[in-house]
C-alpha positions in Angstrom: -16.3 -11.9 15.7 -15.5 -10.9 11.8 -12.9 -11.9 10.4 -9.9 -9.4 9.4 -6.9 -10.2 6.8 -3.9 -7.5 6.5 -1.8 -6.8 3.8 1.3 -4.7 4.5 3.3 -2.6 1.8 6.8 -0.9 2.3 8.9 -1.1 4.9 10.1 -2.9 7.9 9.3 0.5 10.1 5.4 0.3 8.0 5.5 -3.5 8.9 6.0 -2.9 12.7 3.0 -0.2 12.4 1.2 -3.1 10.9 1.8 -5.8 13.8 0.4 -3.0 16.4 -2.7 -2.8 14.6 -3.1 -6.7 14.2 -2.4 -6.8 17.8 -5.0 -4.1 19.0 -7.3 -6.0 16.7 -6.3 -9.7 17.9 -7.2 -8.3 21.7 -10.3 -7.0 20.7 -11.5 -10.9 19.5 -11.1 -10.4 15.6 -10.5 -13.6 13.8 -6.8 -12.2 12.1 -7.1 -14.5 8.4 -4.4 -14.9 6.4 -6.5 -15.7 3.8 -8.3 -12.8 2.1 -11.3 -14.6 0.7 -14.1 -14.5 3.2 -12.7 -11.6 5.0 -15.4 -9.6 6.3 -12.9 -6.5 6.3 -9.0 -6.0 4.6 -6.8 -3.5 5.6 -4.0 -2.4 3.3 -1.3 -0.9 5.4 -0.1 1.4 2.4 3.7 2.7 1.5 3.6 5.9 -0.4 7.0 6.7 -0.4 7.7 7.2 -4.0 6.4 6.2 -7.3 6.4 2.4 -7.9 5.6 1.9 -4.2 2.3 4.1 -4.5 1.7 1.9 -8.0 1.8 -1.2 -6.0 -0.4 0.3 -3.3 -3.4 1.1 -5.7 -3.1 -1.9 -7.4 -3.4 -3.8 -4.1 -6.5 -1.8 -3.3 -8.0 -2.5 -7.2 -6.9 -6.1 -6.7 -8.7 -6.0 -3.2 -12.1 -3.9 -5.4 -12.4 -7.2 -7.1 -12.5 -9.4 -4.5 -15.3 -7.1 -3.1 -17.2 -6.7 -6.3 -16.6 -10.8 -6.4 -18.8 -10.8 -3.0 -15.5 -12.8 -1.3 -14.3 -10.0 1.0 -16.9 -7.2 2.2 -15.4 -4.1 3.3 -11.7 -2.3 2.3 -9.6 -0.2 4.8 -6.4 1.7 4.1 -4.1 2.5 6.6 -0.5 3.7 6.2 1.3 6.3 4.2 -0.9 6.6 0.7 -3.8 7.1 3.5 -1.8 10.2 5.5 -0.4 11.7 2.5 -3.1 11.4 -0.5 -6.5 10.6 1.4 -8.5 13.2 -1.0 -7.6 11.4 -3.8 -8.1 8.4 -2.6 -11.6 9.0 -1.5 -12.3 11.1 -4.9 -10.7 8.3 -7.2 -11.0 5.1 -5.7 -14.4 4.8 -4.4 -14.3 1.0 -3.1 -12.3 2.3 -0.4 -14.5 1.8 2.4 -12.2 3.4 5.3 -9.4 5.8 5.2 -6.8 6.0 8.3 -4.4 8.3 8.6 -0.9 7.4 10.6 -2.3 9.4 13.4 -5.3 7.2 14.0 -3.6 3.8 13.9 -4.4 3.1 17.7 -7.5 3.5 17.7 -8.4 0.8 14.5 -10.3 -1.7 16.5 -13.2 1.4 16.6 -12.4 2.2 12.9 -13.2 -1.3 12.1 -16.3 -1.4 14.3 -17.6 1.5 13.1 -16.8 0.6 9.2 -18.4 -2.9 9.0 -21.5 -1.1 10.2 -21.4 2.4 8.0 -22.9 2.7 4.6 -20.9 5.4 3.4 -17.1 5.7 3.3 -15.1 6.8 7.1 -12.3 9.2 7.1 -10.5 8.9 10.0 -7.0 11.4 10.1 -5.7 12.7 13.4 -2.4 14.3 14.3 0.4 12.3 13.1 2.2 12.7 16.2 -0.4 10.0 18.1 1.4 7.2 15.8 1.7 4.7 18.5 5.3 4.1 19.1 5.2 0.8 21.1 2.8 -1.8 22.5 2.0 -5.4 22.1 2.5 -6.8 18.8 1.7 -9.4 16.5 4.6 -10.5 14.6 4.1 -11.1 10.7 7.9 -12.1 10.8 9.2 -15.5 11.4 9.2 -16.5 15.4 13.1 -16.2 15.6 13.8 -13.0 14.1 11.9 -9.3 14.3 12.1 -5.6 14.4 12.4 -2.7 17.0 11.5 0.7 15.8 13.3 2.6 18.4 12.3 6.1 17.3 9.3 7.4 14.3 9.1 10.3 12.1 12.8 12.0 10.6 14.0 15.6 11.0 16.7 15.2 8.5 14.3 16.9 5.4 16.4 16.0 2.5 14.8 17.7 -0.4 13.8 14.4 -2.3 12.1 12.9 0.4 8.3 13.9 2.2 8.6 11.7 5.1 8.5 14.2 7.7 5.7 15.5 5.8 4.5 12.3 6.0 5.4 11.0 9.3 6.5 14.3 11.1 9.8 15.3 13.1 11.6 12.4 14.8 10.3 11.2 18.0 12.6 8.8 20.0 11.1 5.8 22.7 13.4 6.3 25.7 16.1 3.8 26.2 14.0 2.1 28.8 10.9 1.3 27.0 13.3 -0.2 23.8 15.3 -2.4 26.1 11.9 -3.9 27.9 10.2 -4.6 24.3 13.9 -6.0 23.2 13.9 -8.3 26.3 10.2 -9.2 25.5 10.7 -10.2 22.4 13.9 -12.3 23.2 11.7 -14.0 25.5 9.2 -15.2 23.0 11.7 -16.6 20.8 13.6 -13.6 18.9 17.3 -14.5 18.2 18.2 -12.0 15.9 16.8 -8.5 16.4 17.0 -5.8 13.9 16.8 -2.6 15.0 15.0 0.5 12.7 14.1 4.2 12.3 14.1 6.4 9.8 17.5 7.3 11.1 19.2 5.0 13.9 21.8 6.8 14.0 19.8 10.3 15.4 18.0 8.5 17.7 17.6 10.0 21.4 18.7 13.7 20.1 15.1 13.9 20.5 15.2 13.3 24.6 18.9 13.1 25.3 20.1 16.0 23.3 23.0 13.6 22.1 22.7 10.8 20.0 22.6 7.4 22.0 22.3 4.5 19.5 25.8 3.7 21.2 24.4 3.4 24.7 20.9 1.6 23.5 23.0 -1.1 21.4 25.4 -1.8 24.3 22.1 -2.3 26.8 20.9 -4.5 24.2 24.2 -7.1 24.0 23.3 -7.7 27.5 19.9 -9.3 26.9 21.1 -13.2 27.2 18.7 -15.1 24.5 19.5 -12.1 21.6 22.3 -13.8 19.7 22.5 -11.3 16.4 21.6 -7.5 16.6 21.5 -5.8 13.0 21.1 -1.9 12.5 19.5 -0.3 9.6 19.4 3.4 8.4 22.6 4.8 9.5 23.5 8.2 8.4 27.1 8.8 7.3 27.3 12.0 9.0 26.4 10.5 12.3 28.4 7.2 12.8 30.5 8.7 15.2 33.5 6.8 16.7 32.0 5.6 20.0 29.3 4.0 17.7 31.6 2.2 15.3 33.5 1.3 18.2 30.6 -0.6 20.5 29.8 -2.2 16.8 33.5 -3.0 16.5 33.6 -4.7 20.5 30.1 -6.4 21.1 30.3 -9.8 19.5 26.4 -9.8 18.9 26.3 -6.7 17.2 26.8 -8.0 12.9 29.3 -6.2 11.3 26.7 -5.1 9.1 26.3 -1.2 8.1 23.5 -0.1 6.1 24.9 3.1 5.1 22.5 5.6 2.6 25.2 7.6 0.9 22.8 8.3 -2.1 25.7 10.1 -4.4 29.1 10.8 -3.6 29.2 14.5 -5.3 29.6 17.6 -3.2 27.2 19.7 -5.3 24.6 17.2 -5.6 24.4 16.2 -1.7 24.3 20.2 -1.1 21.4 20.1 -3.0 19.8 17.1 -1.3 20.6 18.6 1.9 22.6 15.9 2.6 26.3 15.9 4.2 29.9 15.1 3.1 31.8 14.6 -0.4 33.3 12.0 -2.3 36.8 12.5 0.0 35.0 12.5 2.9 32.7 9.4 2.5 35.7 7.1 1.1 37.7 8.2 4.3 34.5 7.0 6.4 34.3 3.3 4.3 38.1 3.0 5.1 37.4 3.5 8.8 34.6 1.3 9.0 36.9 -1.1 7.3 40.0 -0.6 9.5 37.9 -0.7 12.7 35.5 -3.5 12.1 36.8 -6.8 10.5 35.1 -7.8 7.7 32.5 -5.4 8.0 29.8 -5.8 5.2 28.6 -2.1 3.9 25.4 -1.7 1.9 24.3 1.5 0.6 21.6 2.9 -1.7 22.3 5.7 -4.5 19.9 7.9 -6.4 20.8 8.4 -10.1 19.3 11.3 -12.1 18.9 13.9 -9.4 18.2 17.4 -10.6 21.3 19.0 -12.3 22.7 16.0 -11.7 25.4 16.7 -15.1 27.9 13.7 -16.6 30.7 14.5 -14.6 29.0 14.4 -11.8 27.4 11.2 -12.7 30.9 9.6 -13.4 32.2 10.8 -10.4 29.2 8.8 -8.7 30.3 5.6 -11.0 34.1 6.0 -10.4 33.1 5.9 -6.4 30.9 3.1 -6.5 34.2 0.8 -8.2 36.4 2.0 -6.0 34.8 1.0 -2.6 33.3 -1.6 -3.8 30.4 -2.0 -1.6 29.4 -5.7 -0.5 25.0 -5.0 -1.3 24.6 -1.7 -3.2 20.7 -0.5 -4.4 20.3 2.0 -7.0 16.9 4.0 -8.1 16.3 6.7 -10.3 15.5 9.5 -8.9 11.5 10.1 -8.6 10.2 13.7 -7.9 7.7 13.5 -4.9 4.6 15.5 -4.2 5.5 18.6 -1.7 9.2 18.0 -1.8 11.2 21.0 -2.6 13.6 18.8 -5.1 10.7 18.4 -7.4 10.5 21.8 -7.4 14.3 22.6 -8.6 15.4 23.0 -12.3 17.7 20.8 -14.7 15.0 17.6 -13.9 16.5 15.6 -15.9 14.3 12.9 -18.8 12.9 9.7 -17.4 15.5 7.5 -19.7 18.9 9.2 -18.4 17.7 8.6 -15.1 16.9 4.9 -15.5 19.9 4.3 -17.4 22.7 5.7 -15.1 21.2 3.5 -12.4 21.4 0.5 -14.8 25.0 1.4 -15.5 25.4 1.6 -11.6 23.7 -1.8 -11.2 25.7 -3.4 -13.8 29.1 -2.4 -12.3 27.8 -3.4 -9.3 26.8 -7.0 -10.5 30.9 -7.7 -11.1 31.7 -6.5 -7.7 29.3 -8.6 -6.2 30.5 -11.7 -8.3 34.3 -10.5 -7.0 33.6 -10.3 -3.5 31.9 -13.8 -3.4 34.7 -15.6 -5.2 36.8 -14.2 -2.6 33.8 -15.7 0.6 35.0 -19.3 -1.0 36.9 -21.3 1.3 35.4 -19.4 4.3 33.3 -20.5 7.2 30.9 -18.3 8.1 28.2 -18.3 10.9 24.9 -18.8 9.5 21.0 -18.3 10.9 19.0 -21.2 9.3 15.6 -19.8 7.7 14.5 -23.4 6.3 14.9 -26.2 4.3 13.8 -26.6 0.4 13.0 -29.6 -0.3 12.8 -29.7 -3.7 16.4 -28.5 -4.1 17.0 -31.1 -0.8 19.4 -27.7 0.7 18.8 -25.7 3.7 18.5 -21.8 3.4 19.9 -19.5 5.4 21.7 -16.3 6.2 25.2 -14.9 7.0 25.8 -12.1 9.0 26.0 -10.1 5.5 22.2 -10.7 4.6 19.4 -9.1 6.4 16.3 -10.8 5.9 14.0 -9.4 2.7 16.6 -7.5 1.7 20.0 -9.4 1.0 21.1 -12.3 0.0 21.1 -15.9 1.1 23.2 -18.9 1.5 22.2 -22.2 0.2 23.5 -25.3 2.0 23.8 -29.1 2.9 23.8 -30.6 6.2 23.9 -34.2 7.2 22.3 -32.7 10.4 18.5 -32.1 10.9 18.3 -28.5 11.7 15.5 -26.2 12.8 14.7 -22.6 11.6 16.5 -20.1 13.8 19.2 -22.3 14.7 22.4 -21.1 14.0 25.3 -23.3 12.5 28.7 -22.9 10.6 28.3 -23.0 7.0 31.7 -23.2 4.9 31.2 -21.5 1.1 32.0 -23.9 -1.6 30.5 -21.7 -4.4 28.1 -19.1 -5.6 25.1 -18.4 -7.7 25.1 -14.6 -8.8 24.2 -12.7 -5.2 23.9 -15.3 -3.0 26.4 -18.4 -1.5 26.6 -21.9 -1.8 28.2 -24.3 1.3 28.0 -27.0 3.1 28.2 -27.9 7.0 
């Protein structure tokens, strides 16, 4: 059979998208490379969320139109976001494209493929979104001891700065059932630490329940024997209700680990991004998260520069960020998106203000960081191992503060021979910037 390489842009929910494909593909008796010379066909599973992740996916596919022109690969395929939300363009303006898929014909790629190494002219394949496959057998791209569940698809939260559910569509939630049998399944083949994802975790089952559930799913999930860490991405401030933080507060293998999108702290601003809450109420909610779950480690992300976005408001935003003090804190100017009705609004503010409130965000950030590790030294904290260097001669790992591939890491010594995915405590003797030094 031909030979098929992948490359996958974005995010960990595109990723997942990504290792159902492979999968449908593997079964079908492709040869998956992970090479991409001598690929008969590459996909490019695209992100097209905003600007500089569309940039890298067209220069992936120009890097990929030289390979072909170079006679090493023979045909292109792009899958994925770019591909659902900008497939006239595409076709129009990059002509090496050999294949189009939209999100809506992802299960049925082992055809696509068929049907492209044999055409002569390019394939446009876009069906309703809402056939995204949700579950199925996968082939994991992560490391054997740690992977994702998407436990839901699609967001109906339409904040004005985002096209996802233009993209994606409306949430649809797995049932509770069908997330616990891939989570069992997965602990089976080896996962230890299981991260679960969505575009929002904590909406999910509103869908089928007419209640949120994350609560009951994560409490079903402790009980699966071989998962030892369970992290949870995407929660929405609004909807981290008390029995949530609570079953986060009780199960031991839940990480005390919130990844919370506040994206600004000012009333006005969140109004406008049809988003929830104000600077009172959001500093009240990172005191209860802190009162109720020891040493709970928040990360958030903040958008700098949104429309009408004036200097007080701004310094309100910088004046929050230094007195929470988050533990992992992202911040991006704000990018006007194709469709959205933020783009749309007045007072867009220049390209340079943008960037540079979000470097003056970063840079306050930086000392907090640099704080709250000081304070980690001395500590012994339970670490996952993700390898050894051995150029360094230290093992890498993570705490329950780093989620892989998007925190930080801890860099250790160990008289003890220790496999990835093994867990082991690690005490902090130091740090470098974001991430820990220790020994065992």
């Amino acid at each position: 059979m031909a030979k098929i390489g992948m490359i996958s842009l974005g995010c960990p929910k595109n990723q997942v998208d990504a290792e159902l494909m492979l999968a449908k593909l593997d079964a079908a008796g492709y040869e998956i490379s992970g090479e991409i010379s001598g690929c008969d066909a590459v996909i490019i599973n695209t992100c097209g969320f905003i600007d500089d992740a569309k940039r890298e996916a067209i220069d992936n596919i120009l890097e990929m139109a030289d390979y072909k022109d170079a006679g090493e690969i023979k045909k292109i395929i792009v899958t994925g976001c770019l591909s659902e939300r900008y497939k006239e363009e595409i076709l129009l303006e990059l002509p090496e494209v050999d294949a189009i898929v939209g999100l809506g014909n992802n299960g049925n790629i082992v055809d696509i493929v068929n049907q492209t190494l044999e055409a002569s002219e390019p394939i446009v394949a876009i069906g309703d979104k809402k056939n995204l496959p949700l579950c199925g057998e996968r082939l994991l791209t992560t490391p054997e001891y740690w992977g994702y569940l998407k436990i839901a698809e699609g967001c109906s939260n339409h904040c004005t700065y985002c096209a996802i559910p233009s993209i994606r569509g409306e949430m649809r939630s797995r049932t509770i059932e069908s997330c616990v049998e891939e989570a069992k399944a997965l602990a089976e083949n080896g996962i230890k630490e299981l991260i679960v994802i969505a575009q929002d975790t904590t909406r999910y089952g509103e869908d089928l329940y007419g209640e949120p559930k994350l609560h009951e799913l994560l409490s079903k999930l402790c009980k699966i024997e071989k998962l030892q860490w369970i992290r949870i991405l995407y929660c929405y401030p609004e909807r981290l209700t008390d029995e949530l933080i609570d079953v986060i507060a009780k199960e031991e293998k839940i990480c005390n680990y919130i990844d919370l999108p506040l994206q600004h702290c000012n009333k006005e601003v969140l109004k406008r991004m049809n988003r929830h809450g104000d600077r009172e109420s959001l500093t009240a909610l990172i005191k209860k998260l802190r009162d109720k779950i020891p040493g709970v480690c928040i990360r958030t992300t903040l958008i700098t520069g949104f429309p009408g976005e004036t200097d007080e408001q701004f310094t309100e935003l910088a004046e929050f960020v230094k007195e929470n003090r988050f533990d992992c804190l992202g911040c991006f100017a704000y990018s006007p998106e194709d469709g959205t009705p933020a783009a749309k609004l007045p007072e867009q503010i220049e390209q340079d203000v943008k960037v540079h409130r979000g470097e003056l965000i970063m840079d306050s950030q930086y000392g907090i960081v640099l704080e709250n590790n000081q304070a980690l030294i001395g500590k012994t904290l339970k670490v996952i191992v993700d390898g050894y260097d051995p150029y360094s001669d230290v093992y890498e790992g993570r705490t329950y503060r780093d989620a892989p591939e998007i925190d930080g890491k801890i860099s250790f010594i160990s008289d003890a021979s220790l496999q990835p995915g093994s867990f082991v405590d690690v005490k902090v003797t130091d740090y470098n910037e974001y991430d820990l030094i220790g020994e065992t």
